[in-house]
Biotite code that builds the C-alpha atoms (Angstrom):
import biotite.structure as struc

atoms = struc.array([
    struc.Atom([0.000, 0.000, 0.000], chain_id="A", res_id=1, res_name="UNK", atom_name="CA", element="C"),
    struc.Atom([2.674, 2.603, 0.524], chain_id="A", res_id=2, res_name="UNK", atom_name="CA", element="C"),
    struc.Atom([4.781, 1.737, -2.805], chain_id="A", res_id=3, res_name="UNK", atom_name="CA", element="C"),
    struc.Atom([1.124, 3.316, -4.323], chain_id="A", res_id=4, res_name="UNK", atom_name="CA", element="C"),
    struc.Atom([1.590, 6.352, -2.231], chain_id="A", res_id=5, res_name="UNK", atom_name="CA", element="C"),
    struc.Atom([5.180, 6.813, -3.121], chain_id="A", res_id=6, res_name="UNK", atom_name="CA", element="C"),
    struc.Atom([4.362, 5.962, -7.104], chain_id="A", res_id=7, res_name="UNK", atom_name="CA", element="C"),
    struc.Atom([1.970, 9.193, -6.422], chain_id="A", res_id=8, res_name="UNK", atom_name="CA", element="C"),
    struc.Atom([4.131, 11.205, -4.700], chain_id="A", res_id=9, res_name="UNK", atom_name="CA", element="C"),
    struc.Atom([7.174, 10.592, -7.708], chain_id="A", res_id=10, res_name="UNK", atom_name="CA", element="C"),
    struc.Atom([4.437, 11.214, -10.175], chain_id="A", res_id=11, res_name="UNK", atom_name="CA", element="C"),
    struc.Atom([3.432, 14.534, -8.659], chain_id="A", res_id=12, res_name="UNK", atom_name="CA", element="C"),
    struc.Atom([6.925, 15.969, -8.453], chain_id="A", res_id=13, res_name="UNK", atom_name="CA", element="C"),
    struc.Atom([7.843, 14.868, -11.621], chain_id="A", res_id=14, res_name="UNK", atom_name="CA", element="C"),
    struc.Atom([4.843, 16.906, -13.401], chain_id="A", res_id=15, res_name="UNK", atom_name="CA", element="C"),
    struc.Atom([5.440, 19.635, -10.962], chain_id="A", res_id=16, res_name="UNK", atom_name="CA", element="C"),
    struc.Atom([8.687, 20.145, -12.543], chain_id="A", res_id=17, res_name="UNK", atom_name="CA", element="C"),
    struc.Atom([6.506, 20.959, -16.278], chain_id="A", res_id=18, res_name="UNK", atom_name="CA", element="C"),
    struc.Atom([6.446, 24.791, -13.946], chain_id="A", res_id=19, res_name="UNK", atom_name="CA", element="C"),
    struc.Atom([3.229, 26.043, -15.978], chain_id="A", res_id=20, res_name="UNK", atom_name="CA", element="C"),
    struc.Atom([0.739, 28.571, -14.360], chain_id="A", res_id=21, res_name="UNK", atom_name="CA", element="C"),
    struc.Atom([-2.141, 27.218, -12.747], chain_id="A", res_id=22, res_name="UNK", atom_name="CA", element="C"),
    struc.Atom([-5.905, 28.131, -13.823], chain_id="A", res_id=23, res_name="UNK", atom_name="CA", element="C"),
    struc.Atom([-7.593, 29.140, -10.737], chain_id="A", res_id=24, res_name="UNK", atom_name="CA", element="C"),
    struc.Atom([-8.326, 32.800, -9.681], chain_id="A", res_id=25, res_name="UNK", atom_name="CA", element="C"),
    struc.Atom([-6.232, 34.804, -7.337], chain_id="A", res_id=26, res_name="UNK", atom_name="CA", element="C"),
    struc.Atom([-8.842, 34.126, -4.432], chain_id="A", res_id=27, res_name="UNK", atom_name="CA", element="C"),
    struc.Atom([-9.326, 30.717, -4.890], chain_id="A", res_id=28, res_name="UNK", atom_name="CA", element="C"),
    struc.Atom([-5.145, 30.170, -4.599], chain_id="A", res_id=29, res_name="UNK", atom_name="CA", element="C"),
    struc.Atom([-5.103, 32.380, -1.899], chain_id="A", res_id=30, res_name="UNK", atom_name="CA", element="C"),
    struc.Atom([-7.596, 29.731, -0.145], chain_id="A", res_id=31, res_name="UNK", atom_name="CA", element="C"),
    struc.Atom([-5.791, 26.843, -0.819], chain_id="A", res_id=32, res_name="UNK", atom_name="CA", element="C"),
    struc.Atom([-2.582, 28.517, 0.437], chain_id="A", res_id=33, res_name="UNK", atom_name="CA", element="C"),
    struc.Atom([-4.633, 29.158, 3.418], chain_id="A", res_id=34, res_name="UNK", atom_name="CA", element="C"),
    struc.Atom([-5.550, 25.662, 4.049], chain_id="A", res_id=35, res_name="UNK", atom_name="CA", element="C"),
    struc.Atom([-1.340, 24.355, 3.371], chain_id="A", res_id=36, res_name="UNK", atom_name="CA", element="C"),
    struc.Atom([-0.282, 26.888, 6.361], chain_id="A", res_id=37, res_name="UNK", atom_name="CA", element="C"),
    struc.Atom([-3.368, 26.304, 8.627], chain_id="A", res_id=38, res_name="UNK", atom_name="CA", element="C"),
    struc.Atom([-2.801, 22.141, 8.372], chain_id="A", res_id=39, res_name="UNK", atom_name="CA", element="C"),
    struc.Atom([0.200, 20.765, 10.298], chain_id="A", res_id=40, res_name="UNK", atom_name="CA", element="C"),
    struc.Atom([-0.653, 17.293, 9.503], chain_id="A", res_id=41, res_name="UNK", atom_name="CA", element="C"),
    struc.Atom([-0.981, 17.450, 5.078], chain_id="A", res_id=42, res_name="UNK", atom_name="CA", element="C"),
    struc.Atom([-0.207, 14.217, 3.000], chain_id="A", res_id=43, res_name="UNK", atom_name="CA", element="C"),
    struc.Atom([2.792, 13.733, 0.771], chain_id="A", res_id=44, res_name="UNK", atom_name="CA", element="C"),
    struc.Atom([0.325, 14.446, -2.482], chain_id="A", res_id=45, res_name="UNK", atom_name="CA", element="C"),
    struc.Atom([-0.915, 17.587, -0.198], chain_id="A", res_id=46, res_name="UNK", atom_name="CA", element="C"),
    struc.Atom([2.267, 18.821, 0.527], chain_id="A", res_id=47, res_name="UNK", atom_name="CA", element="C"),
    struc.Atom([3.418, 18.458, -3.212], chain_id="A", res_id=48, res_name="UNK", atom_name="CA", element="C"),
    struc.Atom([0.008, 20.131, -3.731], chain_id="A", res_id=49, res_name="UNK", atom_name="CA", element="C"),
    struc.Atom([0.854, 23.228, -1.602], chain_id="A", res_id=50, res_name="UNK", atom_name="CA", element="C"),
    struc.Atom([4.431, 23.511, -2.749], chain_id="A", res_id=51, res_name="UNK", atom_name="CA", element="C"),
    struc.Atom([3.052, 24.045, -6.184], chain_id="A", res_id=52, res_name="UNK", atom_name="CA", element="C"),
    struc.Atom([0.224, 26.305, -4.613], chain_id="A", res_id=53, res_name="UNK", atom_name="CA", element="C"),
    struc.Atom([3.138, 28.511, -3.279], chain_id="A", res_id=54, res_name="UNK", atom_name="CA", element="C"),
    struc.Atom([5.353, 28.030, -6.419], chain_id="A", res_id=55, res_name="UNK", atom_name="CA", element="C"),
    struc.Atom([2.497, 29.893, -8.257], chain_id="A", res_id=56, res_name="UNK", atom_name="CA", element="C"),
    struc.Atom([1.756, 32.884, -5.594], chain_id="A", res_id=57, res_name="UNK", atom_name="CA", element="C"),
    struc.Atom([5.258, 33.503, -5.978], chain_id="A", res_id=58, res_name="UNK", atom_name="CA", element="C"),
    struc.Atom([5.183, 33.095, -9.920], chain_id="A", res_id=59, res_name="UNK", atom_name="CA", element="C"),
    struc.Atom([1.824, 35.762, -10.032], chain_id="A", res_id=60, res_name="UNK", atom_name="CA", element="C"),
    struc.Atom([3.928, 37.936, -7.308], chain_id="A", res_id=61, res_name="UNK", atom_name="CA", element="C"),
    struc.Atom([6.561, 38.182, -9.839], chain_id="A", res_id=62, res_name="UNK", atom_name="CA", element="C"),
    struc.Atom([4.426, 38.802, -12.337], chain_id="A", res_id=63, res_name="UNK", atom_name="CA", element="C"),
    struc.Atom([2.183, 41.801, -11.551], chain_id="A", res_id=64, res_name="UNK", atom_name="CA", element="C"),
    struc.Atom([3.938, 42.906, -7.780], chain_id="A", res_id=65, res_name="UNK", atom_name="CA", element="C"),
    struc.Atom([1.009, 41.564, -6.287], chain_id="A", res_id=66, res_name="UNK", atom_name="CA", element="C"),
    struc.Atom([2.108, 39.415, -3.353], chain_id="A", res_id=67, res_name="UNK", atom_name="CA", element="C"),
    struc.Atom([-1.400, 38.652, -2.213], chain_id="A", res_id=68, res_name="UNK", atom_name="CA", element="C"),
    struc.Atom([-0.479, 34.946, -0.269], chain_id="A", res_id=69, res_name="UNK", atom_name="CA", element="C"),
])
């Protein structure tokens, strides 16, 4: 059962390195950044999940000077 999880996890950090923006709004990323800092117990696919979450703030913050998470 956990050679599945850690065929997920590689998967997921493998893809994460494609780096391409994410479609979601500003607010809904800000959530979900939200929800990575308020959880002290995430997943290994969850904390892939936020790392790419935060990847993308930083990306947008870049972007337009708009560090809004």
């Amino acid at each position: 059962m956990q050679s599945k999880g850690l065929i997920v996890l590689v998967l997921f950090v493998s893809l994460s390195a494609c780096e391409k923006s994410m479609n979601i709004s500003d607010e809904a990323l800000s959530g979900h950044m939200e929800a990575c800092l308020t959880n002290d117990n995430l997943s290994p696919g969850m904390a892939v999940a936020c790392g790419n979450y935060q990847k993308e703030c930083q990306r947008r913050g870049k972007a337009t000077g708009n560090y809004f998470c």
